[in-house]
N, C-alpha and C positions, 0 to 999 in steps of 0.2 A: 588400592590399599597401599599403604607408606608402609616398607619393610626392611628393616637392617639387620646384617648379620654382625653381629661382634665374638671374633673367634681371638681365645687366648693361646698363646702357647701352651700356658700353666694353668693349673687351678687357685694358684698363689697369686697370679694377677688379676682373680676379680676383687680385691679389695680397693684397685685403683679402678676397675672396670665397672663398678654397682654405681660410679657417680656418674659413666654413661647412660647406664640403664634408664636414670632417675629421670635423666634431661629428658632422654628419646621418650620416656611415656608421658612426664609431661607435658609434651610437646602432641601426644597423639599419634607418636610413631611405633610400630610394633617393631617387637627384639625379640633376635631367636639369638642366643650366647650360647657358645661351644668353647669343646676344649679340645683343641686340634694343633697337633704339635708339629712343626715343618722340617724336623729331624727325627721324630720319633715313630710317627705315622704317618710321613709324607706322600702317600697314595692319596690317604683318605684327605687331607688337605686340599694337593690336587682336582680330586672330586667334586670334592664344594666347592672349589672355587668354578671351575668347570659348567658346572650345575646350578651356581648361586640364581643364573636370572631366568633361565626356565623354571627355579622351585619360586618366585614372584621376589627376589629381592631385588630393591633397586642402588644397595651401596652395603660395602663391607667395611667395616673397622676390624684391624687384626693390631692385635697388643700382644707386646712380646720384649723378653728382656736378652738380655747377656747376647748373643751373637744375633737373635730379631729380625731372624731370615724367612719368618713368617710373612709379613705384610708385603715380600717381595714376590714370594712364593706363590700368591692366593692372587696380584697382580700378574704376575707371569702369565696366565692361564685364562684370566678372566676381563672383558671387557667391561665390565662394572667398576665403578671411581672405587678405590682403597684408601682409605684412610690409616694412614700408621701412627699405634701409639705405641710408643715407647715406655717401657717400667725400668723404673729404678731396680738397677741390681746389686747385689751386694759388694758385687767384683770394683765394678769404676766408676759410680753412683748414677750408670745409666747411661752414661756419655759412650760407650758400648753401643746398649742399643739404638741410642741416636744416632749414633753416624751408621750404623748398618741398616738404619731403615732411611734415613735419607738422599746418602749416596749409589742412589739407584743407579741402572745404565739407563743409557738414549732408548725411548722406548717404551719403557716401564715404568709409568708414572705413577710415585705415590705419595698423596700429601699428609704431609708430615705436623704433626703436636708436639708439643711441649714435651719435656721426659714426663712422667704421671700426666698429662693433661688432658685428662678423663671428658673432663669440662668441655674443653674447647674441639675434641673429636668429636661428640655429639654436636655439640653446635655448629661445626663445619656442616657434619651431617645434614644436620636441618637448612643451612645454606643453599648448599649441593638440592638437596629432594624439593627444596621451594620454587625452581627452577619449573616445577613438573607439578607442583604440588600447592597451589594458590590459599591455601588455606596456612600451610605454614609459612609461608611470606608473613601472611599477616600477625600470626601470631609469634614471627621472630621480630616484626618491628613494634608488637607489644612488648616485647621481652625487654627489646634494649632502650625503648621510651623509661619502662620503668627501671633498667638499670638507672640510666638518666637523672630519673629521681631519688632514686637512696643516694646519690654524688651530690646533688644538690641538698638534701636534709643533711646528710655529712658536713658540708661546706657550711649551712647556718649553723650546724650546733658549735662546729671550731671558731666562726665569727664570735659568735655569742660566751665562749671561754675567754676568745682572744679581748675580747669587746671589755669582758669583765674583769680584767685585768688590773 
């Protein structure tokens, strides 16, 4: 079973987090999303992360803004890959939580998206579990075949303005 946990700081950040959610199930990946805060209830953080791979996950995505000591928090504890996403905050439009999730110390590795890059965490995701998981291989090299081809329909319809010039 392919399992991911996507844990928010906030409840405020699943509006960047639902286009996680959308990739991982269409991809055939199960999502458990929480709201677990690394300042506010740092026990129970700890715990999950602690716990993630006895409860059957095989990778965590933690999103988190303004200070985004989350995805460091959940790595700290846990030997499972973390994915850090970072949300736009209102303070410094995120550049905040990017660099508090990216400059991690020696040790505690976590790879890092885009500020908002909902998208590209899931799809890391699917990278990472393809690894272990021969079904989403396949069905990420269908994904980006068919990116492929809307770049290519893109490109004739611009020939075809250009052309019509």
């Amino acid at each position: 079973m392919k399992k991911v946990a996507i844990i928010m700081g906030s409840d405020s950040d699943y509006e960047v987090v639902k286009k996680s959610v959308k990739i991982l199930k269409d991809f055939g990946v199960e999502v458990d999303v929480r709201v677990i805060s690394a300042h506010r209830t740092p026990f129970k953080a700890i715990d999950f992360a602690e716990n993630a791979e006895k409860n059957g996950f095989d990778l965590i995505i933690g999103a988190a803004g303004k200070a985004a000591h989350l995805p460091g928090v959940l790595a700290g504890v846990s030997v499972l890959p973390i994915i850090g996403l970072p949300i736009k905050s209102s303070t410094m439009d995120g550049l905040d939580s990017l660099l508090s999730i990216v400059q991690m110390p020696k040790g505690v590795p976590v790879a890092t998206v885009a500020i908002n890059g909902a998208e590209n965490a899931a799809l890391l995701a699917v990278q990472i579990l393809s690894v272990k998981y021969e079904d989403l291989r396949k069905k990420f090299r269908e994904y980006k075949e068919e990116m492929a081809k809307q770049v290519e329909e893109k490109n004739d319809k611009i020939q075809s303005i250009i052309g019509g010039m």
